[in-house]
C-alpha positions in Angstrom: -1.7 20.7 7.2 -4.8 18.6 7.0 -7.6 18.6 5.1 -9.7 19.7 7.5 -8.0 22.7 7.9 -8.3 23.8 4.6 -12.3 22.8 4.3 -12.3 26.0 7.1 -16.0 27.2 4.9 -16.7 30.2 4.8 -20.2 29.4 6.4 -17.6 28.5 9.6 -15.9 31.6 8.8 -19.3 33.8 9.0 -20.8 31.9 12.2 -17.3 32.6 13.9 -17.6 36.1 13.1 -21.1 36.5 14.1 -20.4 35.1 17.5 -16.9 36.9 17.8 -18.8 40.1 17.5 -22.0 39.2 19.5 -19.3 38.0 22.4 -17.0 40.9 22.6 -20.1 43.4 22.1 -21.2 42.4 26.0 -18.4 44.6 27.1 -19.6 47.8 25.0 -19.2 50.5 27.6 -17.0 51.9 30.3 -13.8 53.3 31.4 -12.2 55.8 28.7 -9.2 57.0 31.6 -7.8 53.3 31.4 -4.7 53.3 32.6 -4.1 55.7 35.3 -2.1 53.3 37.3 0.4 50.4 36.7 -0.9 47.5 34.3 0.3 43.6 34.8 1.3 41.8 32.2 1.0 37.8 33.0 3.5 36.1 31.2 2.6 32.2 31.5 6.2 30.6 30.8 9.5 31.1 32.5 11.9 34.6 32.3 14.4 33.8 28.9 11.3 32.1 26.4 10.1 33.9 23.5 6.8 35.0 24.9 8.9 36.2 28.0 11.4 38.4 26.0 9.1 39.4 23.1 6.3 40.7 25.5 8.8 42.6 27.3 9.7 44.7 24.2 5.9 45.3 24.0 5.4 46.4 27.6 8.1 49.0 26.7 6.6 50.2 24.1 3.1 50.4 26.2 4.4 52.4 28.7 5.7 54.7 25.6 2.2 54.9 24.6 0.1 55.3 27.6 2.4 56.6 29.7 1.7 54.1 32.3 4.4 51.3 33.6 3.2 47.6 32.3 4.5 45.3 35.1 5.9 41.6 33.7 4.7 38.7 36.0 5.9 35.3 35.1 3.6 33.0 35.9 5.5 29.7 34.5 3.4 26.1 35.2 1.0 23.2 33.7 2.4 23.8 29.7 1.3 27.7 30.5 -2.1 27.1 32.2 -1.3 28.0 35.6 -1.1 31.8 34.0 -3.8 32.3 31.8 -6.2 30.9 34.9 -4.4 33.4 37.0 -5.4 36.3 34.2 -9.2 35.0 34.4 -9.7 34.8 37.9 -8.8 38.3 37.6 -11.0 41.7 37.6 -12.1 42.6 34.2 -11.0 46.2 34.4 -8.3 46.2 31.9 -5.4 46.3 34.5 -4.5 42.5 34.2 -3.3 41.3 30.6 -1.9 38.0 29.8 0.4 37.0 26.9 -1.5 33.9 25.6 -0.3 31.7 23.2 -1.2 29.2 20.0 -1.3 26.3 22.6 -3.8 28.5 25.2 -6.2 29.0 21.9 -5.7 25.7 20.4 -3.7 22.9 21.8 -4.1 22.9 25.4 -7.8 22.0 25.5 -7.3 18.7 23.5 -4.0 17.6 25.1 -4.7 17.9 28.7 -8.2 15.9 30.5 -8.9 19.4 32.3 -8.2 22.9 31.1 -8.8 25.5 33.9 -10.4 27.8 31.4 -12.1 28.0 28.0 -10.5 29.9 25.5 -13.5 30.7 23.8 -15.6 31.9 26.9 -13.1 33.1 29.6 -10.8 35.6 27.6 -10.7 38.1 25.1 -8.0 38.6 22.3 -7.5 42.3 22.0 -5.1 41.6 19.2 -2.3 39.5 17.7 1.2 40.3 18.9 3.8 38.3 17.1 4.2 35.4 14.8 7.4 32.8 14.6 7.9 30.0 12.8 10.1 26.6 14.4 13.4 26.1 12.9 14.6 22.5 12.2 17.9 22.2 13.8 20.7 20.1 13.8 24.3 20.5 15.6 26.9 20.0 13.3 28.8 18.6 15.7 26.4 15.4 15.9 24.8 15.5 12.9 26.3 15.7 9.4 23.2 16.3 7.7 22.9 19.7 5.4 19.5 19.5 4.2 16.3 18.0 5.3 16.1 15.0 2.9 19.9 13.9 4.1 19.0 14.1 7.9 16.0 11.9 7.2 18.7 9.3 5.1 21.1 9.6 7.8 17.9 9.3 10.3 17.0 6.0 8.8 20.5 4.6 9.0 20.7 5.1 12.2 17.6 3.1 13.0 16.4 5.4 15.8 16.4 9.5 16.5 15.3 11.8 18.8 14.2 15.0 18.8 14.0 18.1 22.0 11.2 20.3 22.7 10.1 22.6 25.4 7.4 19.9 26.9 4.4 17.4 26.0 1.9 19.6 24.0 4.0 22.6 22.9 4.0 23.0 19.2 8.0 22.1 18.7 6.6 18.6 20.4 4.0 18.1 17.9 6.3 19.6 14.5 8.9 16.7 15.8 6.2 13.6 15.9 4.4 15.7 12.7 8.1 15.6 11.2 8.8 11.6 12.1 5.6 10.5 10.7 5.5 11.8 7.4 9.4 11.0 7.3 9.0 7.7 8.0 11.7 7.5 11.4 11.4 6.3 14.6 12.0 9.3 16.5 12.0 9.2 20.6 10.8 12.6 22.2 12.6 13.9 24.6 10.5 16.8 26.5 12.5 19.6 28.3 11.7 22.7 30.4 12.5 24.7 27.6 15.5 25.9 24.7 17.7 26.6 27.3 18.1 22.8 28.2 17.3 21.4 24.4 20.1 23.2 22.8 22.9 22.0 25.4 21.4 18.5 25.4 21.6 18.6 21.0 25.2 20.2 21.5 26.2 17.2 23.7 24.5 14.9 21.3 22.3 13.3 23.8 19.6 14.9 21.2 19.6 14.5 17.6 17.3 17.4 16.5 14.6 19.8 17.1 11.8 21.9 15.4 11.5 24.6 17.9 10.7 28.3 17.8 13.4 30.2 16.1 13.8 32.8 18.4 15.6 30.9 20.7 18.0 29.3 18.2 19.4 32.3 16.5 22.3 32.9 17.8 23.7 29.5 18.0 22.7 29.5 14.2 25.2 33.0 13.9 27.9 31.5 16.0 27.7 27.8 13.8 27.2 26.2 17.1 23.8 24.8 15.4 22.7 24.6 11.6 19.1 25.3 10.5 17.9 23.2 7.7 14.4 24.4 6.9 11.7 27.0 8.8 8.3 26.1 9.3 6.6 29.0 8.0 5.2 29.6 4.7 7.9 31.9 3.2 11.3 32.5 3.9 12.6 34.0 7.1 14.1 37.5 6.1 17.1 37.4 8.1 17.8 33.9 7.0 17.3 33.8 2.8 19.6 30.9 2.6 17.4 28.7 4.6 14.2 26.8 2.7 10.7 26.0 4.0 9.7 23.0 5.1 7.8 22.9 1.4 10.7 23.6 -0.5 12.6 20.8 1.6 10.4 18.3 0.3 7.9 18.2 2.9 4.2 20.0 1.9 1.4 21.2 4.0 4.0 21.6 7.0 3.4 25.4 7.7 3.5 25.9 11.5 3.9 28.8 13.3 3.6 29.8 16.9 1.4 33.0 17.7 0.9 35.3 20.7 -1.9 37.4 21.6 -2.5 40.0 24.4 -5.5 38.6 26.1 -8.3 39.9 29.0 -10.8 38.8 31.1 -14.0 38.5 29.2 -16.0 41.2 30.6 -13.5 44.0 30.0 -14.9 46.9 28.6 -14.8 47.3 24.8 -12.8 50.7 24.8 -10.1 49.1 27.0 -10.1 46.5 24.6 -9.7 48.9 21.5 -7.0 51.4 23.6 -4.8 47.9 23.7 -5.8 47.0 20.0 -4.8 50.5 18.7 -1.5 50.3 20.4 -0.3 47.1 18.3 -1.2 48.4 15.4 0.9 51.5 15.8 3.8 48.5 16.8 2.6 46.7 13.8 3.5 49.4 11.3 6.3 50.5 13.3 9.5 49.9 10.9 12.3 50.5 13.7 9.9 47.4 16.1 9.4 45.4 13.1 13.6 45.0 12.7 14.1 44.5 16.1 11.6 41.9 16.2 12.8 40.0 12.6 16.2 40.2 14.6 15.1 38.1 17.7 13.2 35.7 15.1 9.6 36.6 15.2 7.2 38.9 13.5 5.6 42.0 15.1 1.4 41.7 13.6 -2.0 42.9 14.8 -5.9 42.6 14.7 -9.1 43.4 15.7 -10.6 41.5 18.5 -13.0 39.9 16.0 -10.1 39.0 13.6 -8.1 37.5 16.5 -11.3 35.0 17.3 -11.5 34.0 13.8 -7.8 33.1 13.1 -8.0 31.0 16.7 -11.4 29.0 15.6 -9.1 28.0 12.2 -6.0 27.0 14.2 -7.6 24.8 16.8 -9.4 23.2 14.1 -5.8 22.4 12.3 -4.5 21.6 16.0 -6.6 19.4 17.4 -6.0 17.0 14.0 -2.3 17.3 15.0 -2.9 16.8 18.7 -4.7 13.6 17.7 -2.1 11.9 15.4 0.7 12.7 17.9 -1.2 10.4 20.2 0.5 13.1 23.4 -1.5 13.6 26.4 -0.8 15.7 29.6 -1.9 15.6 33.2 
């Protein structure tokens, strides 16, 4: 991670906070009845993804809550911008959420010439949702490798690699360049629409690896179709002990983690915002939703609006370093 990251100060930290609160206070009054009628959720990436599946265990849970049915709309297009523009043109009455991601906060505006919104003006974070790290993947098939440092041996043997991702931008796209540089290889990228055309292309061996979100991989990685030879996040995975961090696999400051974040238009009034807060954090501390999340490879979490705006400002400073040495841009 690089350096500055870590110099985040906590004079940063302060004027984030300051403007988080002075941003979301705008939106201080109105409706307490919210909902009394359906509630869209815009998912911005095809039906099968992560955020797809992972917001639609949520939306259960909403309707649990509030008694209200939470309607999933995917809204798949332009590495996810197509959906978060649909969920700001959109009244701010608390009846149109989006599930926006780590590249909507932080990567998006410094890969592509022209994002259709600004993530610090145009939506609000009523919480965290989830948090998954990438997997570094290998078929077995292909690839003899075992560990990290042996795949970056058998890497350089080869002469040239290649690695999958689910497109240009997308935070598997920059772990793989992230990954070549510091290892030294000459790695090709090789962008698809998503997992569910990486994994076939690594099983053919038309791709040599990837460093892409977990949840997609598991159960390849239970089956042995696939082997995972480190996680990307800053502990161990706990439902797979046996598989190191990128740190422990001899490659530090390489903590990278996809995150999710139920998002509204800005405008939407402040107790919406806290009804829809509240609700993760029951699903937060919820032990039964917490397994069922681990099991699908991500991590049920929550926050305040404030908190949300915060964590964001520190990621797209960490992103827009990584965005820069991978050298991608998108149209």
């Amino acid at each position: 991670m690089s350096s500055h990251n870590k110099a985040f100060s906590r004079r940063a930290f302060l004027q984030s906070s300051a403007a988080a609160g002075a941003f979301i206070a705008t939106a201080a009054h109105g409706q307490t009845g919210w909902p009394d009628h359906n509630v869209k959720i815009i998912i911005p990436y095809p039906a099968g993804g992560s955020t797809d599946v992972l917001s639609r265990i949520l939306g259960e849970k909403m309707k649990d809550i509030f008694g209200q049915t939470f309607v999933i709309e995917n809204r798949p297009g332009a590495g996810g911008n197509l959906g978060i523009s649909a969920l700001t043109g959109s009244p701010p009455d608390g009846y149109t959420i989006a599930s926006a991601t780590v590249g909507h906060f932080a990567i998006n505006q410094f890969l592509y010439a022209k994002v259709p919104y600004d993530p610090e003006r145009d939506f609000i974070a009523a919480s965290l949702t989830w948090e998954l790290p990438n997997v570094f993947a290998v078929a077995p098939e292909h690839c003899p490798a075992k560990t990290v440092a042996e795949f970056i041996t058998w890497a350089k043997q080869k002469g040239k690699t290649s690695f999958g991702s689910p497109g240009v931008g997308t935070s598997p796209h920059l772990s793989g360049v992230l990954f070549a540089k510091r290892a030294g290889l000459d790695a090709v990228h090789v962008p698809f629409r998503g997992a569910a055309q990486t994994i076939p292309a690594m099983l053919s061996g038309d791709v040599n690896f990837s460093i892409d979100n977990l949840a997609s991989y598991v159960p390849f990685f239970q089956s042995g179709t696939m082997r995972a030879l480190a996680v990307t996040s800053a502990q161990r995975w706990p439902t797979m002990p046996d598989v190191p961090t990128m740190a422990e696999a001899g490659l530090k400051d390489f903590v990278v983690t996809s995150w999710a974040a139920f998002v509204v238009p800005a405008g939407t009034p402040r107790p919406i915002i806290d009804k829809i807060a509240g609700a993760m954090k029951q699903f937060a501390a919820d032990a039964e939703l917490q397994k069922r999340f681990l099991v699908a490879g991500a991590r049920v979490i929550s926050s305040t609006p404030e908190e949300a705006i915060v964590y964001a400002a520190k990621e797209r400073a960490m992103w827009k370093d990584v965005v820069a040495l991978s050298g991608a841009k998108a149209e």
